[in-house]
C-alpha positions in Angstrom: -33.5 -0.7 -22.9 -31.1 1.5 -21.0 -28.0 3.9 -21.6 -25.6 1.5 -23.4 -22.1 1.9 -22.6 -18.5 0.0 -23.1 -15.9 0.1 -20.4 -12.5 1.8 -22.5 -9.8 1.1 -19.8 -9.5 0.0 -16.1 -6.8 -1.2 -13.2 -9.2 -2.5 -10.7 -7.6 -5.1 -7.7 -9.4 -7.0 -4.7 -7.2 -8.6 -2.6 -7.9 -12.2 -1.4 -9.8 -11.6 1.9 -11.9 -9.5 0.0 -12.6 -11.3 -3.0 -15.9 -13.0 -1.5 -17.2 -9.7 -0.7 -17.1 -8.2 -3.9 -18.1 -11.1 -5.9 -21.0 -10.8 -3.5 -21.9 -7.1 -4.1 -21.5 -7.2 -7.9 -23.4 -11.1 -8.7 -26.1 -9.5 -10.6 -24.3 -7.0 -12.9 -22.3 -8.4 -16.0 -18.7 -7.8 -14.6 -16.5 -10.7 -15.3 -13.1 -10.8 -12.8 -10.0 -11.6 -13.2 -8.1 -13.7 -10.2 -4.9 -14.0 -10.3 -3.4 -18.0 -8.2 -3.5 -16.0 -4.8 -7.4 -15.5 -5.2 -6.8 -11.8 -5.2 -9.0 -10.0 -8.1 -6.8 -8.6 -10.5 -8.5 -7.4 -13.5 -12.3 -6.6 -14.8 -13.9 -6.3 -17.7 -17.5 -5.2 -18.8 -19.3 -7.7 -20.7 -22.5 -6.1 -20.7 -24.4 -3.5 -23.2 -26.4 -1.0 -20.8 -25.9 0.5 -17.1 -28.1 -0.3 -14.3 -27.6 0.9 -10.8 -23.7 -0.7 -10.1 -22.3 2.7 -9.6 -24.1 2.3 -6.5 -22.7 -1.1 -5.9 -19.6 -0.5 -6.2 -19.8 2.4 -4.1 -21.2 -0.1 -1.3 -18.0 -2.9 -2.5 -15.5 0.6 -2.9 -14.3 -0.5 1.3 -13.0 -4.0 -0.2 -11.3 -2.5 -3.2 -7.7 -1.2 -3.3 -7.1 2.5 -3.7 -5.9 3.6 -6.9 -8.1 1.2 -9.1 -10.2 2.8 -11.8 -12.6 1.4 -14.1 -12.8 4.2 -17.3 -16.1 4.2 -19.2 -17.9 6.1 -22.5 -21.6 6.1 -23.3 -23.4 5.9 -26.3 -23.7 9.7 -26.5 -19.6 10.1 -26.6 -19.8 11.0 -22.5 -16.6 9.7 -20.9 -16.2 9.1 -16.9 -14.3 6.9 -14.7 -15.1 5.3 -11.0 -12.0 6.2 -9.0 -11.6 4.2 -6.0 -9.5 5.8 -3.0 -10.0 5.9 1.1 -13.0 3.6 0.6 -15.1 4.9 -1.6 -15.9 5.3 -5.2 -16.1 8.5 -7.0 -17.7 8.9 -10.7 -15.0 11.7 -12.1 -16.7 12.9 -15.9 -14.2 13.6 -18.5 -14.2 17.3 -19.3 -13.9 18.4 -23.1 -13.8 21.9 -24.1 -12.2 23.6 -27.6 -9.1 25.0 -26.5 -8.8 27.7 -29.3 -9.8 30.6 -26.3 -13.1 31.9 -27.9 -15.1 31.2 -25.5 
């Protein structure tokens, strides 16, 4: 049993020449991708329950995938975050919520 999660949102692209690779990186973990006729990955989608390690796969895939694609997740818990991918790598960004009613 691990930390389940569901993936809320995402714009995540591969293009063609790197399609191979990523497929590659991410064969064991329950991603399913979207290609568009070119080959090029245009969409993901979770269709798993729990994390494992992929936040370190796709930092290791993050070179192959274009900058500006995102993958937005929450936990069981309620925790938000979102992998932001951008000059090559893959940053885990956590969603920040706070009462905004100034006490403190």
């Amino acid at each position: 049993m691990g930390y389940c999660v569901q993936m809320t949102a995402s714009a995540f692209s591969v293009s063609t020449e790197n399609t191979g690779r990523v497929l590659a990186i991410m064969k064991k973990y329950p991603y399913r991708f979207e290609l568009d006729n070119d080959g090029n990955i245009s969409g993901i989608s979770f269709i798993g329950f729990c994390l494992s390690d992929e936040y370190s796969a796709f930092q290791k895939a993050a070179q192959y995938i274009l900058d500006g694609s995102y993958i937005e997740m929450r936990g069981e818990d309620g925790d938000r975050w979102k992998w932001v991918f951008q000059d090559g790598l893959c940053k885990n960004i956590s969603m920040k919520r706070y009462w905004n009613d100034h006490t403190g």
